[in-house]
N, C-alpha and C positions, 0 to 999 in steps of 0.2 A: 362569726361573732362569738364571742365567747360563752360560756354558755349563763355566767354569773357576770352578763354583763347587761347594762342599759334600763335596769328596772328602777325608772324615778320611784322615789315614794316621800313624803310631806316635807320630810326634810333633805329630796335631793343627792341620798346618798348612795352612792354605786353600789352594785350590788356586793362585788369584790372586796367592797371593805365590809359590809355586811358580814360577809362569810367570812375573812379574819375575824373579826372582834367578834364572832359567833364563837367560831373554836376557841380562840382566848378563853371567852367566858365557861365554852363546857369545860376543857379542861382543866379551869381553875376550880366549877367546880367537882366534877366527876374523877377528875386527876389524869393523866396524859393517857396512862397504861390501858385503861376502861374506854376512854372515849376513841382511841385506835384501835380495841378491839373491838368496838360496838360498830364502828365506820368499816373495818376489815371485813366484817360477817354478812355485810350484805351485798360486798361484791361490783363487779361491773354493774349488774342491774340494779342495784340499790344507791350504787355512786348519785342518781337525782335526787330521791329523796335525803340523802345524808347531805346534799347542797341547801336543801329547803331547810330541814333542819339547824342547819349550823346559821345559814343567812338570816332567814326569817325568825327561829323559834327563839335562837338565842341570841343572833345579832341584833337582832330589831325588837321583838319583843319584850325579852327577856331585858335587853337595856331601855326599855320606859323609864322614865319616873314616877309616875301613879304611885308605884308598889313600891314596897323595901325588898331585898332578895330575901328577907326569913317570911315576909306576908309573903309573896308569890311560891315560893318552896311549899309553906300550908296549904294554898289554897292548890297545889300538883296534888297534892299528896291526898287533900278529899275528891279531887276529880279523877286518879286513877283509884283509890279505895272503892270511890260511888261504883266506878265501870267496871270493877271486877280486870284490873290490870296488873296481878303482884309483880309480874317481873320489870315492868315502870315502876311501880309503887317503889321497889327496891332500889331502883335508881335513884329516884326522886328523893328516897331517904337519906341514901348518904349524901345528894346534894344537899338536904336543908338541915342535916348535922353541919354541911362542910358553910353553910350561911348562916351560922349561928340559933338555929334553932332548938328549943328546949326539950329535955325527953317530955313536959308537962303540957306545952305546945300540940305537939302532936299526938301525945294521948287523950287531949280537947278536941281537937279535928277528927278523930277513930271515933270517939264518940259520939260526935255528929254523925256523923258518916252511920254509926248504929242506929241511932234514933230516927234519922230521915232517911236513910234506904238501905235499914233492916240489920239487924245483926249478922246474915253470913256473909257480908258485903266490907263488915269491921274484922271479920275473925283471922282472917289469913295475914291478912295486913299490921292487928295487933302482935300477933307472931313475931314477925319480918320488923317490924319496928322495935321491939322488943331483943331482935336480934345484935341491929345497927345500933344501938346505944348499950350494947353488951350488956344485958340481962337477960338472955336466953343462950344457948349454947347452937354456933351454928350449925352441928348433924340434929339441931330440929326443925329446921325445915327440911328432913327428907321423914319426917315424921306426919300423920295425918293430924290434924288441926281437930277439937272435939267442942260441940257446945257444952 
């Protein structure tokens, strides 16, 4: 059986299509180049989890309707800010540039993310966002971040 095949879920949909209109969506929004290097790097053993991710995170979830793609892009972006994740955070930034979100957006959400869990949790982040909407110079992220 295959391995992306057979998993009902509320609306019935195969897993297979999942995982197309998954990669669809990443690479519409991370761009083709990024999200075949991201799927490349992790190899025969990671080939599972880049199914989980492409079916579930962005076939199914990521296509809800709840959210709008620039709410769900913010609300990435204070969940890996919160966890201390920048090399998600980075990701996640160019997607919710690429979902239309505002540099004033996300310098609302760093802020939060300061006030409820703690300023070195917003500092590297502000950085890196600051990068992605071309206000910092990128050789600063090989520079150390200073309160």
């Amino acid at each position: 059986m295959n391995q992306r095949k057979a998993v009902q879920g509320a609306n019935n949909v195969d897993t297979n299509e999942l995982y197309a209109r998954g990669l669809r969506r990443r690479k519409k929004m991370f761009g083709e180049a990024d999200v075949e290097k991201r799927m490349a790097a992790s190899g025969h053993f990671g080939a599972p989890l880049q199914t989980v991710i492409n079916a579930y995170v962005y076939g199914d979830i990521w296509e809800r309707s709840g959210l709008s793609n620039d709410i769900r892009s913010l609300v990435m972006l204070g969940i890996t800010a919160a966890s201390n994740r920048p090399a998600e955070f980075r990701v996640h930034a160019k997607g919710a540039l690429a979902n239309g979100c505002s540099r004033e957006q996300v310098q609302d959400v760093l802020l939060l993310v300061a006030m409820y869990c703690g300023v070195p949790a917003a500092i590297e982040t502000n950085r890196i966002a600051a990068e992605i909407f071309g206000e910092a110079p990128a050789s600063a992220a090989d520079s150390p971040a200073k309160t």
